[in-house]
PDB file of N, CA, C and O in Angstrom, chain B, residues numbered from 101:
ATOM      1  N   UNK B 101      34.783  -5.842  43.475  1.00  0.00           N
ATOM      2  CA  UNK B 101      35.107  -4.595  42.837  1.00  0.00           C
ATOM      3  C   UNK B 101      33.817  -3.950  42.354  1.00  0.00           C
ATOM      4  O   UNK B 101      32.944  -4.672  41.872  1.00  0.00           O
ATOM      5  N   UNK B 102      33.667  -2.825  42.439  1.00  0.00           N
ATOM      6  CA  UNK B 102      32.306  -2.219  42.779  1.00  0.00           C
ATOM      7  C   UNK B 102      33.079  -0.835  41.352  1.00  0.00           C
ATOM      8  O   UNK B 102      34.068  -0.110  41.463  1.00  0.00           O
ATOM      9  N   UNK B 103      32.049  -0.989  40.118  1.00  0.00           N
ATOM     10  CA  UNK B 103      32.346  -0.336  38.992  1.00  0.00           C
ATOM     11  C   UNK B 103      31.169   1.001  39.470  1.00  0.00           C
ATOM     12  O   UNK B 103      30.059   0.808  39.966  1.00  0.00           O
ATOM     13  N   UNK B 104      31.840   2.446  39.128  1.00  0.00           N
ATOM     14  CA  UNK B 104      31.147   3.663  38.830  1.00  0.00           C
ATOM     15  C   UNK B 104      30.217   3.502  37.908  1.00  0.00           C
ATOM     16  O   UNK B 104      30.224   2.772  36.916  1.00  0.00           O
ATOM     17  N   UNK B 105      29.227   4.406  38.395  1.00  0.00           N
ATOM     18  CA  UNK B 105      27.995   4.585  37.225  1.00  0.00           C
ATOM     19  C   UNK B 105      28.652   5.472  35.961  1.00  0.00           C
ATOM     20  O   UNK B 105      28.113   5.136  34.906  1.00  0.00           O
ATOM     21  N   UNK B 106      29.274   6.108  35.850  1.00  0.00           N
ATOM     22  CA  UNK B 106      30.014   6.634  34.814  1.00  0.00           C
ATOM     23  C   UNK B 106      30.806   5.846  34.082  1.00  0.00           C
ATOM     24  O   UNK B 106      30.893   6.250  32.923  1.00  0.00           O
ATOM     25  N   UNK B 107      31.349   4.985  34.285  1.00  0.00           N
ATOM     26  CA  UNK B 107      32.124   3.946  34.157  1.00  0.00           C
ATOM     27  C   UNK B 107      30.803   2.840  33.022  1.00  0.00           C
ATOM     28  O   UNK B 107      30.939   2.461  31.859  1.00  0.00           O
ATOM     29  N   UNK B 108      29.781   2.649  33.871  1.00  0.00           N
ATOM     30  CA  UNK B 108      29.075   1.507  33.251  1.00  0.00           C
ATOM     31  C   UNK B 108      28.210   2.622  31.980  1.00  0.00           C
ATOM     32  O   UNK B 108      27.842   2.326  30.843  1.00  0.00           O
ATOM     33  N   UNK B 109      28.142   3.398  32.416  1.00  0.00           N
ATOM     34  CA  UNK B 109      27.227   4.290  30.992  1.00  0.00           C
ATOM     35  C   UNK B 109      28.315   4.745  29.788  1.00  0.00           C
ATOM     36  O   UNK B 109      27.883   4.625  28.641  1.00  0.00           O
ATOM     37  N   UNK B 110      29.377   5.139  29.909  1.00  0.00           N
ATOM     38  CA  UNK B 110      30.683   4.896  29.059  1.00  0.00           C
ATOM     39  C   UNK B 110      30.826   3.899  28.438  1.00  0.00           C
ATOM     40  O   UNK B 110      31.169   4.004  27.260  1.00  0.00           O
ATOM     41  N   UNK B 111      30.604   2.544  29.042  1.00  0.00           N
ATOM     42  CA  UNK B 111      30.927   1.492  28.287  1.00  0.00           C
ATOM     43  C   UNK B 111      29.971   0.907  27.610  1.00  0.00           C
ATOM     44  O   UNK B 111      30.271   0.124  26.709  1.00  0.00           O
ATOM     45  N   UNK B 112      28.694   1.173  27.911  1.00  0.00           N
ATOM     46  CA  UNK B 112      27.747   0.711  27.518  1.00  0.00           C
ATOM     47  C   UNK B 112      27.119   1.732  25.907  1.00  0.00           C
ATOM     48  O   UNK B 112      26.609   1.242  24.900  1.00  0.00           O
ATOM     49  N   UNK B 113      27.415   3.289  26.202  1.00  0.00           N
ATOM     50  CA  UNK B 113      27.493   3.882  24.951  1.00  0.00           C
ATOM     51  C   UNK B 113      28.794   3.648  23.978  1.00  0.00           C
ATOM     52  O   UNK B 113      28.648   3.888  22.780  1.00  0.00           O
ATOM     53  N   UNK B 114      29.823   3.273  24.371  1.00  0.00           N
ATOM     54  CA  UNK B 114      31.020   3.085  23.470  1.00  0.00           C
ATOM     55  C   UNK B 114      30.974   1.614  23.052  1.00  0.00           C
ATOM     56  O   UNK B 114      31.895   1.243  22.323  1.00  0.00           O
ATOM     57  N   UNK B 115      29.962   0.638  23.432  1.00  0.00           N
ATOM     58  CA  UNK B 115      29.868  -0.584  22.854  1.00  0.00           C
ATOM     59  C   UNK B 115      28.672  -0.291  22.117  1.00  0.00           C
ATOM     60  O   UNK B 115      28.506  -1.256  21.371  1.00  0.00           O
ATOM     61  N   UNK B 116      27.781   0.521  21.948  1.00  0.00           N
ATOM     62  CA  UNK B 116      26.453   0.865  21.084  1.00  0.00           C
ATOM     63  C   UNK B 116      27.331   1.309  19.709  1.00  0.00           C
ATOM     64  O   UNK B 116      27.294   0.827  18.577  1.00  0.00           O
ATOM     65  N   UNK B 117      28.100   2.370  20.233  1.00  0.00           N
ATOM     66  CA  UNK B 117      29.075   2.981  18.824  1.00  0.00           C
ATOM     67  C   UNK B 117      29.694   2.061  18.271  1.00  0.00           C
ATOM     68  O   UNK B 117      29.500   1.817  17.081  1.00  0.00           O
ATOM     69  N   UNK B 118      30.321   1.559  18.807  1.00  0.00           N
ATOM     70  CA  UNK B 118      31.546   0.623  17.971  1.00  0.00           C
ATOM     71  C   UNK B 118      30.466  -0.741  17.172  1.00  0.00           C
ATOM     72  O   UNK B 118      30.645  -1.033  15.990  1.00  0.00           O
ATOM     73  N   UNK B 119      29.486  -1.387  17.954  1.00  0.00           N
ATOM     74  CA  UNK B 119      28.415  -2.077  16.988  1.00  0.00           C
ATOM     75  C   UNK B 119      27.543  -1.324  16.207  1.00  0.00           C
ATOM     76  O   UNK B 119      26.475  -1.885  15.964  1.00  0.00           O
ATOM     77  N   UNK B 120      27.716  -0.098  15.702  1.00  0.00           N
ATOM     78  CA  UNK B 120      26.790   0.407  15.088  1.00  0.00           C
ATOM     79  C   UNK B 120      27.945   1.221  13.941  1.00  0.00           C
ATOM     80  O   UNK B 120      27.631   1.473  12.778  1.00  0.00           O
ATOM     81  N   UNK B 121      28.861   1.444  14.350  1.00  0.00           N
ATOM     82  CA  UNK B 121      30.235   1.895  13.324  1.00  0.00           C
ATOM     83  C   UNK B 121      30.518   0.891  12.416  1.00  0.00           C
ATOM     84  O   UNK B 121      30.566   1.032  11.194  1.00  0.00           O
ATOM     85  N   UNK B 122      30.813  -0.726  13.411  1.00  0.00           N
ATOM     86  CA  UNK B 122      30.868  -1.827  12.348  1.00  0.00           C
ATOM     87  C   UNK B 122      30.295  -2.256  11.303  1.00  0.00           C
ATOM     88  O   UNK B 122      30.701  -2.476  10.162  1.00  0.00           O
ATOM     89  N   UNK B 123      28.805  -2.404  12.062  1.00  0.00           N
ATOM     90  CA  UNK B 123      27.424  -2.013  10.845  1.00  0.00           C
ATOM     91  C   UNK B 123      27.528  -1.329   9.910  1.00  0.00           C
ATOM     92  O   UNK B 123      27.609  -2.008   8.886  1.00  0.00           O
ATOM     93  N   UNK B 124      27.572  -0.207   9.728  1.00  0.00           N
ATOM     94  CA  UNK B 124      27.838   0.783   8.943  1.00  0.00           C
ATOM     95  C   UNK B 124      29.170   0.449   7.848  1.00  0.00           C
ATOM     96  O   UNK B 124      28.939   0.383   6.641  1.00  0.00           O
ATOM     97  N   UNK B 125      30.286   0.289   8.280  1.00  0.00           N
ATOM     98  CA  UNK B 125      31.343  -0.474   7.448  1.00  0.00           C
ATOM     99  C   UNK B 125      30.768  -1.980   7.051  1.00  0.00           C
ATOM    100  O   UNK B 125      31.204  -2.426   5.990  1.00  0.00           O
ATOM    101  N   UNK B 126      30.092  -2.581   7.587  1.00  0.00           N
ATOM    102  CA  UNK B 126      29.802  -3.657   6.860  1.00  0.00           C
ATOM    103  C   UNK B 126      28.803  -3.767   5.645  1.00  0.00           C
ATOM    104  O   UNK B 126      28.833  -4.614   4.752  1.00  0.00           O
ATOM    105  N   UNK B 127      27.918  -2.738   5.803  1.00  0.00           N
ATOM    106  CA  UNK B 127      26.618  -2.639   5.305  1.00  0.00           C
ATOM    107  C   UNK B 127      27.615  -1.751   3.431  1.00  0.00           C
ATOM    108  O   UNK B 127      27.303  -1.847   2.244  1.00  0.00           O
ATOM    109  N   UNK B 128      28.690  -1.067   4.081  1.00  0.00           N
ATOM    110  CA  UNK B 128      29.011  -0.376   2.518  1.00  0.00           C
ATOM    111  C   UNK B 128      30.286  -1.461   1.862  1.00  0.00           C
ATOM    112  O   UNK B 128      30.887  -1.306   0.799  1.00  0.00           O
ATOM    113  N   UNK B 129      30.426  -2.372   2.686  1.00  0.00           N
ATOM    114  CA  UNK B 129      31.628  -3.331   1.994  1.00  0.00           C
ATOM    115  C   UNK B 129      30.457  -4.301   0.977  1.00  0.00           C
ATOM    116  O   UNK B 129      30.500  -4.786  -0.153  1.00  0.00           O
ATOM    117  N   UNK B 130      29.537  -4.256   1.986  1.00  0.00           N
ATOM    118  CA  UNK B 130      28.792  -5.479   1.117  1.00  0.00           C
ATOM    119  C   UNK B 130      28.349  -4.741  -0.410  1.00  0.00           C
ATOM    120  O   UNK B 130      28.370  -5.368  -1.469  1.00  0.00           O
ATOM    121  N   UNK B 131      27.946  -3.285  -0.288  1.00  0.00           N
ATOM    122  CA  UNK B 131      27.045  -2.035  -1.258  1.00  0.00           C
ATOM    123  C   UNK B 131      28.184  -2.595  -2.467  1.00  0.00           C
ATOM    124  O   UNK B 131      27.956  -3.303  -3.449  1.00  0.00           O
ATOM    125  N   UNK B 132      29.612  -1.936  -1.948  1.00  0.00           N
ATOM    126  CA  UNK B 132      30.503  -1.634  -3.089  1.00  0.00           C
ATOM    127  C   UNK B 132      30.799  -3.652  -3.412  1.00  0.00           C
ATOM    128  O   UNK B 132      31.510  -3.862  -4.395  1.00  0.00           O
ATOM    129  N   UNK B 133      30.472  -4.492  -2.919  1.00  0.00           N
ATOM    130  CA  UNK B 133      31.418  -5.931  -3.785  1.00  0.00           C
ATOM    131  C   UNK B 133      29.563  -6.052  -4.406  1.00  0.00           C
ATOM    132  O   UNK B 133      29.486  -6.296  -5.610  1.00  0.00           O
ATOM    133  N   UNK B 134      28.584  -5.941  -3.869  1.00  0.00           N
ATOM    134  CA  UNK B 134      27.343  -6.075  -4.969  1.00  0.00           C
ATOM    135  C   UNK B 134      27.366  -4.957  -6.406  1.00  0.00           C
ATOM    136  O   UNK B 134      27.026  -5.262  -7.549  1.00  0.00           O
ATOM    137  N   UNK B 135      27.793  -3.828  -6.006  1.00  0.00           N
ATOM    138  CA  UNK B 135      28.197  -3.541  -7.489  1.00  0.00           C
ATOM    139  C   UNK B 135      29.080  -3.388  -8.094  1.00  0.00           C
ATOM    140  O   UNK B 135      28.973  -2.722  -9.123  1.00  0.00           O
ATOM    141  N   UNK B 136      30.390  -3.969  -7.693  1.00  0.00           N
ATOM    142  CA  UNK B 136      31.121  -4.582  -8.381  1.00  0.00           C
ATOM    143  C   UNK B 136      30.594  -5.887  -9.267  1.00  0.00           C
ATOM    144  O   UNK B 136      30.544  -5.771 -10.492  1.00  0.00           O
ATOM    145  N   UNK B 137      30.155  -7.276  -8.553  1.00  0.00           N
ATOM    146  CA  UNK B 137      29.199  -7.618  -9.675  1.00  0.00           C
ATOM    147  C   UNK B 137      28.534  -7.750 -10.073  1.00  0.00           C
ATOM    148  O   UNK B 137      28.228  -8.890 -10.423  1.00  0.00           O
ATOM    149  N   UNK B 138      27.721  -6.601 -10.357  1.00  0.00           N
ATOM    150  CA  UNK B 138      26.688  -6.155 -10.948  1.00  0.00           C
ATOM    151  C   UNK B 138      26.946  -5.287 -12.126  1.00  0.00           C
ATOM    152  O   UNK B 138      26.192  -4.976 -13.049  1.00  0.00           O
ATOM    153  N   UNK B 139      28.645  -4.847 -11.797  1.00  0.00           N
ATOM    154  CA  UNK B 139      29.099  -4.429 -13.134  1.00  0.00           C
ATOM    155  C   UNK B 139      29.893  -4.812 -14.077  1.00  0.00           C
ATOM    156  O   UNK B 139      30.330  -4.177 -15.036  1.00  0.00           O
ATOM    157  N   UNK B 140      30.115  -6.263 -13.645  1.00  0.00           N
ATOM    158  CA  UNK B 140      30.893  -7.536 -13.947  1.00  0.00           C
ATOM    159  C   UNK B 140      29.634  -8.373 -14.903  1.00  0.00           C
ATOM    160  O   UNK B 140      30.040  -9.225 -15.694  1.00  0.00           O
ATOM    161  N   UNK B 141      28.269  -8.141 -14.823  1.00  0.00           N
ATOM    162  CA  UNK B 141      27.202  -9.091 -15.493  1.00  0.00           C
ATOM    163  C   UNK B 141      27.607  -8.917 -16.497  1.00  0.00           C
ATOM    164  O   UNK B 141      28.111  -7.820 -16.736  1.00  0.00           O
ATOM    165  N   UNK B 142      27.556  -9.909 -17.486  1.00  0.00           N
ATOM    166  CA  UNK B 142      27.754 -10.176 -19.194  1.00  0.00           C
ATOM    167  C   UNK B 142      26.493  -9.285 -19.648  1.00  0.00           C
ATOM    168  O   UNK B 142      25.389  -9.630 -19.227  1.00  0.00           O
ATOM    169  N   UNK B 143      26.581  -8.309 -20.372  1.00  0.00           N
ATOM    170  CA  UNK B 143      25.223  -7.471 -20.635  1.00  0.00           C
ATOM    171  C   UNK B 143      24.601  -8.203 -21.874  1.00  0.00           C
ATOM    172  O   UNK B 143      23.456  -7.997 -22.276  1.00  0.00           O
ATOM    173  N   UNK B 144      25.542  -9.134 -22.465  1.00  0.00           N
ATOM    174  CA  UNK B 144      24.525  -9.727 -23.645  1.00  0.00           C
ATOM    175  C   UNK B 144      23.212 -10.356 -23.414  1.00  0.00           C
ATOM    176  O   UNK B 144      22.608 -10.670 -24.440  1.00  0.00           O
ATOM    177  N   UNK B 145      22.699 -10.583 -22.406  1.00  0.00           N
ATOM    178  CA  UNK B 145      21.057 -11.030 -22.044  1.00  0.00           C
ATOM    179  C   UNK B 145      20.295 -10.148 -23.154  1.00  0.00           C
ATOM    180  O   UNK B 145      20.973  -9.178 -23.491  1.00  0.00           O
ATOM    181  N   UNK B 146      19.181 -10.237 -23.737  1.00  0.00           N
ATOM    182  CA  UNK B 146      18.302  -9.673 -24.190  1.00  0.00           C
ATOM    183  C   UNK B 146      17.087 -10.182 -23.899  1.00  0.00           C
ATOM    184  O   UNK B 146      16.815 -11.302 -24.330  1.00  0.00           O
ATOM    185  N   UNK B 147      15.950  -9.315 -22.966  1.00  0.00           N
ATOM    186  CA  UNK B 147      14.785  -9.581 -22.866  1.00  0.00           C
ATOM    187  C   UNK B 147      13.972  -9.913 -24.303  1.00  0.00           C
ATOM    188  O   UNK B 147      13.758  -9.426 -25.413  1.00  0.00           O
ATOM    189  N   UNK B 148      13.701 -10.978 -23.560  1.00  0.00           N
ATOM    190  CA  UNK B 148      12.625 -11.233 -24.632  1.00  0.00           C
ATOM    191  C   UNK B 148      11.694  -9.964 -25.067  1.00  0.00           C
ATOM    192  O   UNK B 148      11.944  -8.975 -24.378  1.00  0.00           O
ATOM    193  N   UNK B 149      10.511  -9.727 -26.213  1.00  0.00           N
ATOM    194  CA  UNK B 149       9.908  -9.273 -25.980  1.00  0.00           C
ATOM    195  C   UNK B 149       8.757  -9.232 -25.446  1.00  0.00           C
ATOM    196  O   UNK B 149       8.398 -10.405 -25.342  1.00  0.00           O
ATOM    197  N   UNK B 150       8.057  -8.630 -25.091  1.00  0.00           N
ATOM    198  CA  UNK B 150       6.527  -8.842 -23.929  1.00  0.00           C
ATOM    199  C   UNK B 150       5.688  -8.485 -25.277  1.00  0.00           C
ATOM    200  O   UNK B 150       5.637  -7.560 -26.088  1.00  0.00           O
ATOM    201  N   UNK B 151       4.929 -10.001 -25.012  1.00  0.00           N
ATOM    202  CA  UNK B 151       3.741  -9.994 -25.741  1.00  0.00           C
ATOM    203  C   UNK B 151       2.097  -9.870 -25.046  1.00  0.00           C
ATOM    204  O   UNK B 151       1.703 -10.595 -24.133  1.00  0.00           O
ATOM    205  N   UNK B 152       1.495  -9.076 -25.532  1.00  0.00           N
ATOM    206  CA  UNK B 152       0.190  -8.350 -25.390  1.00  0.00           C
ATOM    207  C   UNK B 152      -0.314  -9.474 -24.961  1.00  0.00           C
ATOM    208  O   UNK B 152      -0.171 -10.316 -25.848  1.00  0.00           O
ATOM    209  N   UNK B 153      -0.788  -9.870 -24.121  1.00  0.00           N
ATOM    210  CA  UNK B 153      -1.817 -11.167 -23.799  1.00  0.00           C
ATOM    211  C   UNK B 153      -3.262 -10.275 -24.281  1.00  0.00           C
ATOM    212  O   UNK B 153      -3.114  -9.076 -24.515  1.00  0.00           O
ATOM    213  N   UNK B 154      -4.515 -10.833 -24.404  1.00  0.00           N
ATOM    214  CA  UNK B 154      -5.278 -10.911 -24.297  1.00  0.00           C
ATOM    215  C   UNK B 154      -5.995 -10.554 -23.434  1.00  0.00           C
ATOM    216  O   UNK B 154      -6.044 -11.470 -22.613  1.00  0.00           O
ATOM    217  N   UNK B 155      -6.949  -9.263 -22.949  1.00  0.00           N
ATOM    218  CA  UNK B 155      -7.584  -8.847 -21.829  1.00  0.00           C
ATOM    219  C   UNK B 155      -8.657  -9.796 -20.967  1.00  0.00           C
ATOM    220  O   UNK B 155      -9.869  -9.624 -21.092  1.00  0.00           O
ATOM    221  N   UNK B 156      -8.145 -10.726 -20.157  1.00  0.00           N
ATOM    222  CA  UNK B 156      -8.831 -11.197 -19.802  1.00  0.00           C
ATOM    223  C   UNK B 156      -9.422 -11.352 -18.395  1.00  0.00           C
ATOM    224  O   UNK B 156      -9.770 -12.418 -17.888  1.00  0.00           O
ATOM    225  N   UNK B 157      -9.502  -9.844 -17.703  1.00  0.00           N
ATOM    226  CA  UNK B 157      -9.490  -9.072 -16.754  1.00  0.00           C
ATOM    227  C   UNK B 157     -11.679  -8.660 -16.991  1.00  0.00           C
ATOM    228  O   UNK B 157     -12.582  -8.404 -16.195  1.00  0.00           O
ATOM    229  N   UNK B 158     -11.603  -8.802 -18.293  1.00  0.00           N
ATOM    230  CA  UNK B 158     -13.505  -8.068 -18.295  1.00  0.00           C
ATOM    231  C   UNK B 158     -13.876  -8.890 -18.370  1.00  0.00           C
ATOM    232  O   UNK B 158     -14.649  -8.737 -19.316  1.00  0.00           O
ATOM    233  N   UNK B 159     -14.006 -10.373 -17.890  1.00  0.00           N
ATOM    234  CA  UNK B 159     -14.922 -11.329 -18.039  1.00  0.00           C
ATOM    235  C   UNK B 159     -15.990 -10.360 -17.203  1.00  0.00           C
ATOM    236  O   UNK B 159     -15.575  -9.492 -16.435  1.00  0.00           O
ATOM    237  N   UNK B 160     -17.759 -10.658 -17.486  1.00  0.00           N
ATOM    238  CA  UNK B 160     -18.639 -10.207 -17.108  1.00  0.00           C
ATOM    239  C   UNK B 160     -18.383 -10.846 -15.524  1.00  0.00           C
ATOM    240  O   UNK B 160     -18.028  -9.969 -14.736  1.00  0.00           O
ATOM    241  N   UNK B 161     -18.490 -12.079 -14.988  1.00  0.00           N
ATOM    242  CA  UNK B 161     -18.028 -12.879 -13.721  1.00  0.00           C
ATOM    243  C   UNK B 161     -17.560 -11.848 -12.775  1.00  0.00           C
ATOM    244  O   UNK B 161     -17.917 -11.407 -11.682  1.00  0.00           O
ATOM    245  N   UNK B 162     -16.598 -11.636 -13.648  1.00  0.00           N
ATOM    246  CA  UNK B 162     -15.030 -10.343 -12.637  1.00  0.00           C
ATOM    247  C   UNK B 162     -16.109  -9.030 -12.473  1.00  0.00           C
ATOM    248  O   UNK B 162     -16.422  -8.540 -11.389  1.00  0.00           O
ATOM    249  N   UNK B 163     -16.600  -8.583 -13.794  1.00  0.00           N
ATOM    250  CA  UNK B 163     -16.905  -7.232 -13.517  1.00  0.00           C
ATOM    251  C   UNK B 163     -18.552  -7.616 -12.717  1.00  0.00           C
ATOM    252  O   UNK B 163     -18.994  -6.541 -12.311  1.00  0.00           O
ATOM    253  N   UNK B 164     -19.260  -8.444 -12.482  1.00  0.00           N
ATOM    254  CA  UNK B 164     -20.302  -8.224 -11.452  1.00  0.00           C
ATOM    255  C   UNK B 164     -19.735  -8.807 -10.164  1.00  0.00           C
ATOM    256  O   UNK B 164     -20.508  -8.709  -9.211  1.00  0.00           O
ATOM    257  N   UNK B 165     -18.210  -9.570  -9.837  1.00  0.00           N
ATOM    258  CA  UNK B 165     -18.341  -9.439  -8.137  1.00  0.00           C
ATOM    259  C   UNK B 165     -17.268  -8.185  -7.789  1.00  0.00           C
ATOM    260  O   UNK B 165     -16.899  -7.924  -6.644  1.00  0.00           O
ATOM    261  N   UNK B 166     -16.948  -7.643  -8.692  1.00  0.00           N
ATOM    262  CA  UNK B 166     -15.825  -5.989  -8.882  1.00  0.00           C
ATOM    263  C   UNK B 166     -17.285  -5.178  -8.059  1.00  0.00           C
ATOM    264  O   UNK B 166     -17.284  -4.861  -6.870  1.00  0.00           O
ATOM    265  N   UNK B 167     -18.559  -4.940  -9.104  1.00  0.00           N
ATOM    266  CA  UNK B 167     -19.461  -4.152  -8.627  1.00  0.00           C
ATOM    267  C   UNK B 167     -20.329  -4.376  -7.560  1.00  0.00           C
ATOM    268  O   UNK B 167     -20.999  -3.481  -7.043  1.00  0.00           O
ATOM    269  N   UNK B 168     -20.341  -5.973  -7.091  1.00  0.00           N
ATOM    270  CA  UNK B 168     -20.448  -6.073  -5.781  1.00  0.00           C
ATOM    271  C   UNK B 168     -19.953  -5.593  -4.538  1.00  0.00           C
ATOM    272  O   UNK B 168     -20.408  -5.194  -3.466  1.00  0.00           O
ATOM    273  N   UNK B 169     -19.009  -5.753  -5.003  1.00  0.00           N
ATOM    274  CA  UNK B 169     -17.992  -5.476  -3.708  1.00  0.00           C
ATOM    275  C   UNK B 169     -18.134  -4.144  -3.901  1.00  0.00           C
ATOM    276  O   UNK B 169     -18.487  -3.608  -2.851  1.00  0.00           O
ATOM    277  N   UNK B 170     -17.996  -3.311  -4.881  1.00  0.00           N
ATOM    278  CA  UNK B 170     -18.138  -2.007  -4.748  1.00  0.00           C
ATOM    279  C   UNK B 170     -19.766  -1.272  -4.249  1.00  0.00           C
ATOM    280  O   UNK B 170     -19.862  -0.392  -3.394  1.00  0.00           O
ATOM    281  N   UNK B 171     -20.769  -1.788  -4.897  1.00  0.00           N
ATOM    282  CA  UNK B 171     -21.766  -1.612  -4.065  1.00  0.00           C
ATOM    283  C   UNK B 171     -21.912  -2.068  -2.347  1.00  0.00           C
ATOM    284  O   UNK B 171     -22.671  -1.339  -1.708  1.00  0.00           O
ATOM    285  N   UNK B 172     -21.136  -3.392  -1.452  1.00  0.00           N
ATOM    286  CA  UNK B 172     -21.224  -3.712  -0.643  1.00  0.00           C
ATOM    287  C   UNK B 172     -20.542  -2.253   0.447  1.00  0.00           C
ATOM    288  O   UNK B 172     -21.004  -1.664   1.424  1.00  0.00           O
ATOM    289  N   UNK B 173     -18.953  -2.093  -0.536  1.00  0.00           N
ATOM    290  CA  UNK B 173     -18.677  -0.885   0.226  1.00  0.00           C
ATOM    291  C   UNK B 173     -19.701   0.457   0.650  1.00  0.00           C
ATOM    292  O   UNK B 173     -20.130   0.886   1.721  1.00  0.00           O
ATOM    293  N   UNK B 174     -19.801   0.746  -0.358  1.00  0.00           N
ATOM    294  CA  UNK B 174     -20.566   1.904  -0.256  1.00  0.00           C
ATOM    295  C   UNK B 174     -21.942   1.839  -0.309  1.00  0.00           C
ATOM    296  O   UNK B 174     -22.515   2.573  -1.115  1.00  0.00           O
ATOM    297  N   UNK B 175     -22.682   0.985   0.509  1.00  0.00           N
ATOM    298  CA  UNK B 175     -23.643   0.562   0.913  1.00  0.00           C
ATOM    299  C   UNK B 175     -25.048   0.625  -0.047  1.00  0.00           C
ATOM    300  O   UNK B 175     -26.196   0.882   0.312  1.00  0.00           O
ATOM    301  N   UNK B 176     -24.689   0.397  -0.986  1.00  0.00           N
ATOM    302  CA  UNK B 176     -25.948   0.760  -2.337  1.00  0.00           C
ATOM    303  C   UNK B 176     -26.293  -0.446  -2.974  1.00  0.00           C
ATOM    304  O   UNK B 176     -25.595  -1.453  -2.853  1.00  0.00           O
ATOM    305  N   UNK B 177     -26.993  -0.422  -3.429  1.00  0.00           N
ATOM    306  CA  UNK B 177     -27.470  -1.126  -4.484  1.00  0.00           C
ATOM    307  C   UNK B 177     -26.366  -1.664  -6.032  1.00  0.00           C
ATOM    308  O   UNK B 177     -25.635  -0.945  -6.713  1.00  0.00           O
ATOM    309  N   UNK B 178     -26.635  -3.118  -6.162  1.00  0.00           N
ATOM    310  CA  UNK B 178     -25.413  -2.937  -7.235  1.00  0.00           C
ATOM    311  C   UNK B 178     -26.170  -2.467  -8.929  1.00  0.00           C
ATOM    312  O   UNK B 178     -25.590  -2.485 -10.014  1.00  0.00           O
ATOM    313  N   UNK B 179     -27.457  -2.118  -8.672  1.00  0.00           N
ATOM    314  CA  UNK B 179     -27.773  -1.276 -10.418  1.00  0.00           C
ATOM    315  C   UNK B 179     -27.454  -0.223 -10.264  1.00  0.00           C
ATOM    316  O   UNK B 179     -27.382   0.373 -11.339  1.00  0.00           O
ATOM    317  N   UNK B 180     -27.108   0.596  -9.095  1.00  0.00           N
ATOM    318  CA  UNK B 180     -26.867   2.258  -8.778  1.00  0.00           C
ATOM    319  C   UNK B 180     -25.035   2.754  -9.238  1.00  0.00           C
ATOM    320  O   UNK B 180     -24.455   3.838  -9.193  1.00  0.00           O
ATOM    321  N   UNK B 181     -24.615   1.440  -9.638  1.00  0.00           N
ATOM    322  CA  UNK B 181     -23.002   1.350  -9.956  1.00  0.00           C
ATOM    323  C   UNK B 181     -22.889   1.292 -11.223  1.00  0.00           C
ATOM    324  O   UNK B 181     -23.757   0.600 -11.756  1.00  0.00           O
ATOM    325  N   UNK B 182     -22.067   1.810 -11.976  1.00  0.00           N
ATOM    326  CA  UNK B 182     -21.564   1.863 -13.589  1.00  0.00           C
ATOM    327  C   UNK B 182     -20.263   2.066 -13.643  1.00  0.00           C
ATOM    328  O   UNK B 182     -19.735   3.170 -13.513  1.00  0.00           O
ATOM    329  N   UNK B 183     -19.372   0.452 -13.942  1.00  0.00           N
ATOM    330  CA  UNK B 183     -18.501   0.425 -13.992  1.00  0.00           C
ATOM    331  C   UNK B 183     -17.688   0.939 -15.733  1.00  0.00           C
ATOM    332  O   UNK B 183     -17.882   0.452 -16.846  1.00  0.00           O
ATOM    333  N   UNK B 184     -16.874   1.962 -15.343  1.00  0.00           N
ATOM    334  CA  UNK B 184     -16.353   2.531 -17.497  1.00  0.00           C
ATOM    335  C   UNK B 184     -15.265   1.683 -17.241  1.00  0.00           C
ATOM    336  O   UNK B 184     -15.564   0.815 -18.060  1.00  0.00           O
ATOM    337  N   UNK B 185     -14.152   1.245 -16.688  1.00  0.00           N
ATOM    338  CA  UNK B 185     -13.227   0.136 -16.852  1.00  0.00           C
ATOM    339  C   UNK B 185     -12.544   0.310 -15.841  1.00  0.00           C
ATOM    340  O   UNK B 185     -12.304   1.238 -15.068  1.00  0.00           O
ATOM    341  N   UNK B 186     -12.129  -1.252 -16.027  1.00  0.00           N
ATOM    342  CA  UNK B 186     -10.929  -1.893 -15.310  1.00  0.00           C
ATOM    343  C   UNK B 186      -9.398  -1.559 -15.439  1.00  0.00           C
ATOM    344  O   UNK B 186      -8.995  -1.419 -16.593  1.00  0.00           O
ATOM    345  N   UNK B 187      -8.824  -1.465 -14.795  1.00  0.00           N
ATOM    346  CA  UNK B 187      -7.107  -1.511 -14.935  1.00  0.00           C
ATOM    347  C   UNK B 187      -6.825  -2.402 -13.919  1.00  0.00           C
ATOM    348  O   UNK B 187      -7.375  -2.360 -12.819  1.00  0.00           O
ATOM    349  N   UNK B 188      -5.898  -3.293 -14.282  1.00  0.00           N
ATOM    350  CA  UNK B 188      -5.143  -4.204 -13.770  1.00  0.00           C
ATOM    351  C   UNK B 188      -3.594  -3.537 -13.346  1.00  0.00           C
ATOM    352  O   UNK B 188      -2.658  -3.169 -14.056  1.00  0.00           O
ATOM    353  N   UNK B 189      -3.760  -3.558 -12.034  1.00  0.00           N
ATOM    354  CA  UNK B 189      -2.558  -3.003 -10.978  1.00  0.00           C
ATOM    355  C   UNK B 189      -1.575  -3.848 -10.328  1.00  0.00           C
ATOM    356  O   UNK B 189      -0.737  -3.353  -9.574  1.00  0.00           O
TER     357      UNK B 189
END
């Protein structure tokens, strides 16, 4: 039995749809039962509070291989660099 080319491109786009329709229904069954419980969590948790550590990001160590590397980039000298501060990202 010898199938039409119309025949095989029909079936082959109506099996793309129907796995990609399912997807789609599966992907929002899962959306709506995750926030369902997510609105089911006991809200009594209380974060702790966040305590200030100590900056220990400017050791001199950090800030001369920081200005290395930054002199290495930009091909200079590392006394031609003046680092005003750090932020930790």
């Amino acid at each position: 039995m010898e199938y039409s080319n119309l025949f095989v491109c029909l079936m082959g786009i109506g099996t793309v749809f129907v796995g990609l329709i399912s997807l789609v229904l599966l992907v929002s069954a899962m959306s709506a039962i995750m926030r369902k419980k997510q609105n089911a969590a006991p809200v009594d948790a209380v974060a702790a509070p966040v305590q200030e550590q100590p900056d220990q990001s400017k050791k001199p160590e950090i800030m001369a291989a920081i200005a290395a590397a930054i002199a290495d980039d930009m091909g200079t000298d590392v006394s031609a660099i003046r680092i005003v501060s750090i932020k930790k990202v």
